[in-house]
C-alpha positions in Angstrom: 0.0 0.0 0.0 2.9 2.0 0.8 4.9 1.7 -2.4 1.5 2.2 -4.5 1.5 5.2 -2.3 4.8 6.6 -2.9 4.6 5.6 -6.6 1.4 7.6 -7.1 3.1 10.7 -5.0 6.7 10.5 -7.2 4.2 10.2 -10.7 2.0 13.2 -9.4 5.1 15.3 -8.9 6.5 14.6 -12.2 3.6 15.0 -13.9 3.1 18.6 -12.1 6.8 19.4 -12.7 6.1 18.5 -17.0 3.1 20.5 -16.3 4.6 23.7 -15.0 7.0 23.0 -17.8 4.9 23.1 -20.6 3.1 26.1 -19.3 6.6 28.2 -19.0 7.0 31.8 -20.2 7.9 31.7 -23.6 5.9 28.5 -24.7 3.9 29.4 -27.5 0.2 29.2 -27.5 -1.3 26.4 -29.8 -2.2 28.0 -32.7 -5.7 28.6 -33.2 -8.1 26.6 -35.1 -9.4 28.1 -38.4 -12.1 26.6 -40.9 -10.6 26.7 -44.1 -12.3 25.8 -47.4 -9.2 23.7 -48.7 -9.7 21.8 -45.9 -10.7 18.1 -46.1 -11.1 15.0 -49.0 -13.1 17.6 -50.5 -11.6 20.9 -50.1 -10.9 23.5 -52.3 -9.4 26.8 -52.8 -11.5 29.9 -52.7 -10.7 32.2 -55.4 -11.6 34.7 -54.7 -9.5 34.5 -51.1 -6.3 33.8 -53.6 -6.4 36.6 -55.4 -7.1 38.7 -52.4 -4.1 36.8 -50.5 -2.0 37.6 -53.3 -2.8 41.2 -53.4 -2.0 41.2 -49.4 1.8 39.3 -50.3 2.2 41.6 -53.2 1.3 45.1 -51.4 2.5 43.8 -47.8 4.6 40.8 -47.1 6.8 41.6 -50.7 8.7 43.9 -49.3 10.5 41.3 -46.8 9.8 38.2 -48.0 10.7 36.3 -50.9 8.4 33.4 -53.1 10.8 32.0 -54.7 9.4 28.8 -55.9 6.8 30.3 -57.2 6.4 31.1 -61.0 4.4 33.3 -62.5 2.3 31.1 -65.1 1.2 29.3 -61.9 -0.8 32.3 -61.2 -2.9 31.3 -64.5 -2.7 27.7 -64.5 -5.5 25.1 -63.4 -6.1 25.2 -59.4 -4.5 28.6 -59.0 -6.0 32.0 -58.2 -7.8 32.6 -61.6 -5.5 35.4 -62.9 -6.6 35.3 -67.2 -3.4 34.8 -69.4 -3.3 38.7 -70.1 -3.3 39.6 -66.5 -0.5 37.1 -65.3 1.6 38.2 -68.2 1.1 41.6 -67.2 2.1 40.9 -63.0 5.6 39.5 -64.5 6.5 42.3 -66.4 5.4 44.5 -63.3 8.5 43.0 -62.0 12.5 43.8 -62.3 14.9 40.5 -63.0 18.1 40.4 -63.4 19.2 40.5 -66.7 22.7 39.2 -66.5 25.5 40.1 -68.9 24.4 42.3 -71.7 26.4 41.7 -75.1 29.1 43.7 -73.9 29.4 41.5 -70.8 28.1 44.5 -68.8 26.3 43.4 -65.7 25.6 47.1 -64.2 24.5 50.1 -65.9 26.5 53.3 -66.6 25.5 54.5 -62.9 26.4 51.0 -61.6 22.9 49.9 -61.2 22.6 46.0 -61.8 20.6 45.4 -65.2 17.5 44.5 -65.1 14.5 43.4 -67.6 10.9 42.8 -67.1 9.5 39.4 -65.9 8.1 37.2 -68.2 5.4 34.2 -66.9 8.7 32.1 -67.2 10.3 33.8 -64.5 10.1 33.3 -60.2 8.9 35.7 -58.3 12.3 37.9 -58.0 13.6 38.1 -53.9 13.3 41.6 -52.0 16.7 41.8 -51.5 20.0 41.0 -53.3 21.3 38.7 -51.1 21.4 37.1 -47.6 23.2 40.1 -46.3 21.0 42.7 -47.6 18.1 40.9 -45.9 19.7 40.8 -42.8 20.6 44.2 -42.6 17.3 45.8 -43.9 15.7 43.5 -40.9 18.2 44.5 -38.0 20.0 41.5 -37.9 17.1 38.8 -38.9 16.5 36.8 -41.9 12.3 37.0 -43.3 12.1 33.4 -44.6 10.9 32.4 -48.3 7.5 32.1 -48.0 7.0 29.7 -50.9 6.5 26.3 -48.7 5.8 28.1 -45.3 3.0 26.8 -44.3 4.4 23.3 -45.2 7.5 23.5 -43.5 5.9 25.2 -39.4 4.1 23.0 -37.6 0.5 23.4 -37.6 0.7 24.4 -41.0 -2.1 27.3 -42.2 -3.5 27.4 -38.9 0.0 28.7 -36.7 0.8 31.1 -40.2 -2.4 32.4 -39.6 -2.0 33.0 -35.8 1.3 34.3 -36.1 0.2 36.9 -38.7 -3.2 37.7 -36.4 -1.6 37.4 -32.6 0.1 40.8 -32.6 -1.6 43.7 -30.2 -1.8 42.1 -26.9 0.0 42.9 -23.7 2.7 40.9 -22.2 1.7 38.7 -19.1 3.4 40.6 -15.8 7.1 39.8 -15.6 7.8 39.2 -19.2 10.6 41.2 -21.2 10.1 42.0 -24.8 13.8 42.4 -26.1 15.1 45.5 -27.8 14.0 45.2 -31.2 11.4 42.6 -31.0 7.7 42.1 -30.8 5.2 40.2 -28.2 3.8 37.2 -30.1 2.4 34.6 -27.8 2.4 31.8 -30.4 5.6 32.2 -31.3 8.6 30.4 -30.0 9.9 32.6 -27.3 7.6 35.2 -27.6 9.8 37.6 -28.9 9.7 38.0 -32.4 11.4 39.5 -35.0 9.1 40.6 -37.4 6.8 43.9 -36.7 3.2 43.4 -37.2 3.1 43.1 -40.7 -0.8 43.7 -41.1 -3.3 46.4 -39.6 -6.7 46.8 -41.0 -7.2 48.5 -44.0 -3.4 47.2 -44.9 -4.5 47.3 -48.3 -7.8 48.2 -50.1 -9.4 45.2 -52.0 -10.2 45.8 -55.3 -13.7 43.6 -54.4 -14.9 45.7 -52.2 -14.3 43.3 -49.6 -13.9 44.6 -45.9 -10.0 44.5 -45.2 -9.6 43.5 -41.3 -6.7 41.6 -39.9 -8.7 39.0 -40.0 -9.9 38.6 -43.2 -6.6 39.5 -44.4 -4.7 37.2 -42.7 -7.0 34.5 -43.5 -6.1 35.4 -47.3 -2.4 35.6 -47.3 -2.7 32.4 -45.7 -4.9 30.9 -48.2 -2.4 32.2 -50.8 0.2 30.9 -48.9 -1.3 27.6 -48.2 -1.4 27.2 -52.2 2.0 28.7 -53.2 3.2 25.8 -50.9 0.8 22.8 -52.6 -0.6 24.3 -56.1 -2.0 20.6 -56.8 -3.9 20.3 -53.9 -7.3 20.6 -55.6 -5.9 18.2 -58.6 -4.3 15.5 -55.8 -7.7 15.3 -54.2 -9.7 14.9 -57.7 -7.0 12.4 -58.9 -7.5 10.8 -55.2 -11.4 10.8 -55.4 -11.2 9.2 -58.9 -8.7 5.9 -57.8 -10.9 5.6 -54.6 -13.6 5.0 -57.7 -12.2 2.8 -59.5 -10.8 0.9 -56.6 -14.7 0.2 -55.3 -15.6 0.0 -58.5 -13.2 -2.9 -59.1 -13.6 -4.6 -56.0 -17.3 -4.7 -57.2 -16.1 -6.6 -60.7 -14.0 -9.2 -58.5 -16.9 -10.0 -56.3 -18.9 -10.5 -59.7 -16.0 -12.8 -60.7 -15.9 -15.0 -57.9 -19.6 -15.5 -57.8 -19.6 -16.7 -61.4 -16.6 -19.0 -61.4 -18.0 -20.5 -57.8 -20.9 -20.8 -58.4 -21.1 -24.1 -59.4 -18.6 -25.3 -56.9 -21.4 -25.2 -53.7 
């Protein structure tokens, strides 16, 4: 009785102790739980939330963060956000790349720019900056990651993106230093995080008339960002549907089969 006794005591102190662990300053909230429409065997992407979500990146998160898996025909193709031909042509050639040697072997301009042409729907999104170092010293020391496979490669996925984009503009609990030259996020890793709060309301003006909150703009970056990381998602889940088909469909021939060969066999 004693040893159950002592046993229970020693496992209700550990327990407490991982407890009081997991619940220590700096432990990120779990992110938040969103209903998205790509959600599901059946889910899809809204289009009208990727071509918002797009203008958000484009007029917001741009300027820090690159997408540079992402080509511009995508933004036309099948399961994408609807842009027509005319209109994705005309995004890449709103764009600078870098043109390389010209056919003097010149790679700068006579004021020492780096050359530069227009984007063509061949062509990646071009980075914000020219390199690693330029990042880091536009950001005070911190590097914005890619965001072309974000929400694929953070845990949780669309719904932590969306709670780190949303989970600025809340006090500190008592005791709790925000460093010099970082932000309060709860559900980030730490809590202090290097990124300002990258959206406000009325961040941008959508060109549907649609309300622009934090929300509803966070829930669109992330929608675009959900597909810039799996552009096949609709055409995995129809291709999916279809072999599930087949596969009943099959099974159903088989059974067929076997009834007619044994039949005369009982």
């Amino acid at each position: 009785m004693r040893t159950c006794f002592g046993f229970g005591f020693a496992f209700a102190v550990i327990l407490g102790a991982a407890t009081a662990a997991s619940a220590a300053p700096g432990d990120p909230l779990p992110p938040k739980t969103v209903a998205w429409s790509f959600d599901g065997p059946f889910g899809h992407y809204d289009r009208g939330a990727l071509k918002r979500g797009f203008q958000v990146y484009t007029e917001v998160c741009s300027a820090c963060h690159s997408l540079n898996l992402v080509s511009f025909h995508a933004l036309s193709e099948p399961g994408g956000p609807g842009f027509t031909e005319a209109e994705m042509k005309a995004i890449a050639a709103s764009h600078k790349i870098a043109a390389g040697p010209n056919d003097k072997g010149d790679t700068v301009d006579s004021s020492g720019n780096p050359l530069t042409r227009p984007g063509t729907p061949a062509d990646h999104f071009p980075p914000p900056f020219a390199n690693e170092q330029a990042a880091r010293a536009a950001n005070n020391g911190a590097l914005p990651p890619d965001q072309s496979v974000l929400v694929k490669a953070r845990e949780g996925g669309s719904d932590y993106v969306y709670s780190i984009c949303s989970g600025y503009g809340q006090t500190p609990p008592a005791g709790f230093t925000v460093m010099t030259g970082k932000y309060y996020n709860p559900y980030f890793d730490g809590w202090n995080i290097s990124m300002p709060q990258p959206i406000a309301d009325s961040s941008v003006t959508y060109s549907d008339g649609t309300k622009a909150t934090i929300d509803q703009e966070c829930r669109d970056v992330v929608t675009f960002l959900t597909w810039a990381a799996e552009p096949k998602m609709e055409e995995r889940k129809h291709l999916g549907f279809e072999v599930i088909l087949f596969l009943l469909g099959f099974s159903f021939l088989l059974y067929l089969t076997y009834r007619r060969v044994w039949r005369d066999m009982h």
